[in-house]
C-alpha positions in Angstrom: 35.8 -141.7 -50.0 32.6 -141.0 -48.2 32.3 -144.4 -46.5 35.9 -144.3 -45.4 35.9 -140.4 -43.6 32.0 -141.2 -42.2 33.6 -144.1 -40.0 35.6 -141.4 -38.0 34.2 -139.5 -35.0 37.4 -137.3 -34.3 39.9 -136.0 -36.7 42.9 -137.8 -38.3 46.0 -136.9 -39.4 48.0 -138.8 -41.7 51.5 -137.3 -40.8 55.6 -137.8 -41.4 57.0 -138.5 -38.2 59.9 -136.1 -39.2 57.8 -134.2 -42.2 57.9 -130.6 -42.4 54.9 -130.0 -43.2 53.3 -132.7 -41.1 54.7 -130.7 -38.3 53.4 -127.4 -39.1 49.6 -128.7 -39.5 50.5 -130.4 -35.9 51.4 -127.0 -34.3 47.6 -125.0 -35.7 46.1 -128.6 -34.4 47.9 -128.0 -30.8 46.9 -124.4 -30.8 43.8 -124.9 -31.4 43.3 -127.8 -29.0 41.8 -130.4 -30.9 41.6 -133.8 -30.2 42.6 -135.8 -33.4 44.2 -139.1 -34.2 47.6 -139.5 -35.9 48.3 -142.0 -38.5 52.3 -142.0 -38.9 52.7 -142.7 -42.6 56.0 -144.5 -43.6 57.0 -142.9 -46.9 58.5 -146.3 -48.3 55.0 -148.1 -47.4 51.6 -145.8 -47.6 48.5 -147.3 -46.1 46.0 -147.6 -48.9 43.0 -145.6 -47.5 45.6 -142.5 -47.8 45.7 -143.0 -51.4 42.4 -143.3 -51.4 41.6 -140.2 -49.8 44.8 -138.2 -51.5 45.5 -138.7 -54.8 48.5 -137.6 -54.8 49.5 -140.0 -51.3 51.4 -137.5 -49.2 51.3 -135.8 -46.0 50.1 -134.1 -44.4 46.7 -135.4 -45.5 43.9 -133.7 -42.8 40.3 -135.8 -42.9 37.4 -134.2 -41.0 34.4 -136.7 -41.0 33.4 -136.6 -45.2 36.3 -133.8 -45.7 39.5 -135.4 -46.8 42.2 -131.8 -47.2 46.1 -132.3 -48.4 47.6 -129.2 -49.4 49.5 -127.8 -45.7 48.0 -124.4 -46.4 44.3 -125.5 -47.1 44.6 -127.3 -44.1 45.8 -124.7 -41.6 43.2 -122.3 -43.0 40.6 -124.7 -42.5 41.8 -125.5 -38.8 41.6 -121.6 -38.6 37.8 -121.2 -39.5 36.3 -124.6 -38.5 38.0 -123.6 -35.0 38.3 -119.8 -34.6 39.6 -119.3 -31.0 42.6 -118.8 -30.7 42.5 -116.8 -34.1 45.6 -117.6 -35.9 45.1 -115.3 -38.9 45.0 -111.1 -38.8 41.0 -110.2 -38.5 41.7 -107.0 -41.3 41.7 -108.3 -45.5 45.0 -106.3 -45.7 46.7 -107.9 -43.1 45.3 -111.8 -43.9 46.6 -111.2 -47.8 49.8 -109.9 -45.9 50.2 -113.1 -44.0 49.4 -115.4 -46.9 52.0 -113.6 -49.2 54.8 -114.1 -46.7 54.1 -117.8 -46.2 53.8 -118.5 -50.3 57.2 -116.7 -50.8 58.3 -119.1 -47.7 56.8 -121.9 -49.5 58.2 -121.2 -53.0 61.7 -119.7 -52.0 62.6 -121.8 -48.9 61.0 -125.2 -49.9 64.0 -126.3 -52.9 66.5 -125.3 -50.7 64.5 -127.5 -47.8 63.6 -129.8 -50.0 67.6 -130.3 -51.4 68.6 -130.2 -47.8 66.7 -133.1 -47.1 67.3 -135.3 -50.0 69.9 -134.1 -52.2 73.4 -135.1 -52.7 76.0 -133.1 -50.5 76.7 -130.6 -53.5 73.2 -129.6 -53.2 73.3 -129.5 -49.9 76.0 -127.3 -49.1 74.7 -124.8 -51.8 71.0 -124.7 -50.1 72.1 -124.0 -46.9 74.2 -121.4 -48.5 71.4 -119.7 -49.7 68.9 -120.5 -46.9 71.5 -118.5 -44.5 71.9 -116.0 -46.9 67.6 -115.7 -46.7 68.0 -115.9 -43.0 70.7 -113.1 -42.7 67.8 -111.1 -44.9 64.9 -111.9 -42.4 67.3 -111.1 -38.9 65.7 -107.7 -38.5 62.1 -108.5 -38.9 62.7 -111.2 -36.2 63.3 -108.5 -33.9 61.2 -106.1 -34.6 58.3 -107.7 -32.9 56.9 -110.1 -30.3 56.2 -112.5 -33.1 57.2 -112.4 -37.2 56.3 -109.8 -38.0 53.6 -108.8 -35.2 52.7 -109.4 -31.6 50.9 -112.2 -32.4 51.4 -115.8 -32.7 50.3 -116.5 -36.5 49.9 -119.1 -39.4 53.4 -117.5 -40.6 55.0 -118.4 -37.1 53.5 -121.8 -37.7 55.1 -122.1 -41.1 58.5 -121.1 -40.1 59.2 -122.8 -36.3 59.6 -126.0 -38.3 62.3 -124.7 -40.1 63.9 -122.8 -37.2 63.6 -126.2 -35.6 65.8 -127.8 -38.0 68.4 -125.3 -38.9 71.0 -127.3 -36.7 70.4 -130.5 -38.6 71.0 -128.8 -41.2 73.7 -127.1 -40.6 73.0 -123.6 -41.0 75.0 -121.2 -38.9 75.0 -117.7 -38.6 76.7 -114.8 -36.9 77.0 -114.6 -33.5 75.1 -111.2 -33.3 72.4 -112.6 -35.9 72.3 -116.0 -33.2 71.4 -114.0 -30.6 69.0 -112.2 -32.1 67.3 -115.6 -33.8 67.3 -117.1 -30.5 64.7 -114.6 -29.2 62.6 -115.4 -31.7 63.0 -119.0 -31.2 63.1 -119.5 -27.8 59.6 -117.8 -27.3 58.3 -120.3 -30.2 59.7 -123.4 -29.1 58.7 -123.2 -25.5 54.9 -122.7 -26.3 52.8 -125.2 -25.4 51.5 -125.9 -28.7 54.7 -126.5 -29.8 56.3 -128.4 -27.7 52.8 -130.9 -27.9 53.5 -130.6 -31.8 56.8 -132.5 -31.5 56.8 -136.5 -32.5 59.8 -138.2 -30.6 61.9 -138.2 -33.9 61.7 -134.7 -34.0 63.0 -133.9 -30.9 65.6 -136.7 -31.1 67.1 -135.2 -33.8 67.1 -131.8 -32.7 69.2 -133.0 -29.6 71.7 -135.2 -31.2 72.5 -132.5 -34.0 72.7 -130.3 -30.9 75.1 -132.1 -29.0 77.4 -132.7 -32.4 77.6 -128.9 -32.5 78.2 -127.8 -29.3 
């Protein structure tokens, strides 16, 4: 592994064109304004020095001269410390533990449903959307209750859920009118940040647009 990552001067990410996951590690990477290379890994045919440095062969898969990282979270946390401005994590214990919580109940509640959405049969599909608007309905409050989730600030938790906000209309999920509205605000402010708009591969937005125009 070490003579592979000492070969590389500048970051690389082994990403998903359209993964989840990829995209959330490539939203901290925008914020933070590093310079990194992308390797777009085709699911059905993995280069081999991913599965040398992963052993488990997924993305996102993060490798930082001898440091190979593939968990999302590990990841964004090290972006986080190895490049602290702009901070993307509260500065107070409380409030960090706060923010991991809400992203490992994002992770462990919303990733089935995501995960069925994406590949399961149209049964499955029908009932996680169900239940991914019924979370949504849940959450509609706390989306206005601040400039960000849950605070003024743009976070590792707003990182973890603009993907998904991003992909609610190819999925199909639909909500109220009133509870649109209010979502909207939350996204609008998201999606037009910099960051994230430098975070989207073509694929991504392509899809976004075509599920859009299907809809309207």
């Amino acid at each position: 592994m070490a003579i592979i990552t000492n070969k590389r001067s500048v970051m690389t990410l082994y990403s998903g064109a359209v993964d989840i996951h990829s995209h959330r590690v490539r939203i901290v990477l925008a914020e933070k304004g590093v310079s990194y290379e992308v390797v777009n890994v085709d699911a059905k045919n993995k280069p081999e020095d991913l599965l040398e440095l992963n052993p488990y062969g997924n993305v996102p898969t993060l490798v930082d001269r001898e440091l190979a990282l593939y968990e999302p979270n590990i990841i964004t946390e090290y972006l986080d410390e190895r490049f602290p401005h702009p901070p993307l994590m509260p500065v107070y214990p409380v409030a960090r533990a706060k923010a991991r919580l809400i992203i490992f109940r994002f992770d462990r509640e919303w990733g089935p449903l995501i995960n069925k959405l994406e590949t399961g049969k149209a049964a499955e599909t029908r009932a996680a959307a169900k239940e991914l608007t019924g979370y949504l309905t849940q959450l509609i409050p706390l989306f206005s209750s601040s400039a960000y989730f849950m605070g003024d600030d743009f976070t590792l938790v707003d990182c973890c859920i603009a993907p998904v906000m991003w992909r609610l209309p190819l999925w199909g999920i639909k909500l109220t009118p009133a509870e649109t509205k209010t979502l909207n605000k939350y996204t609008d402010k998201v999606f037009q940040r910099d960051s994230f708009q430098a975070s989207l591969t073509e694929l991504e937005q392509e899809l976004r647009k075509s599920n859009l125009a299907e809809t309207a």
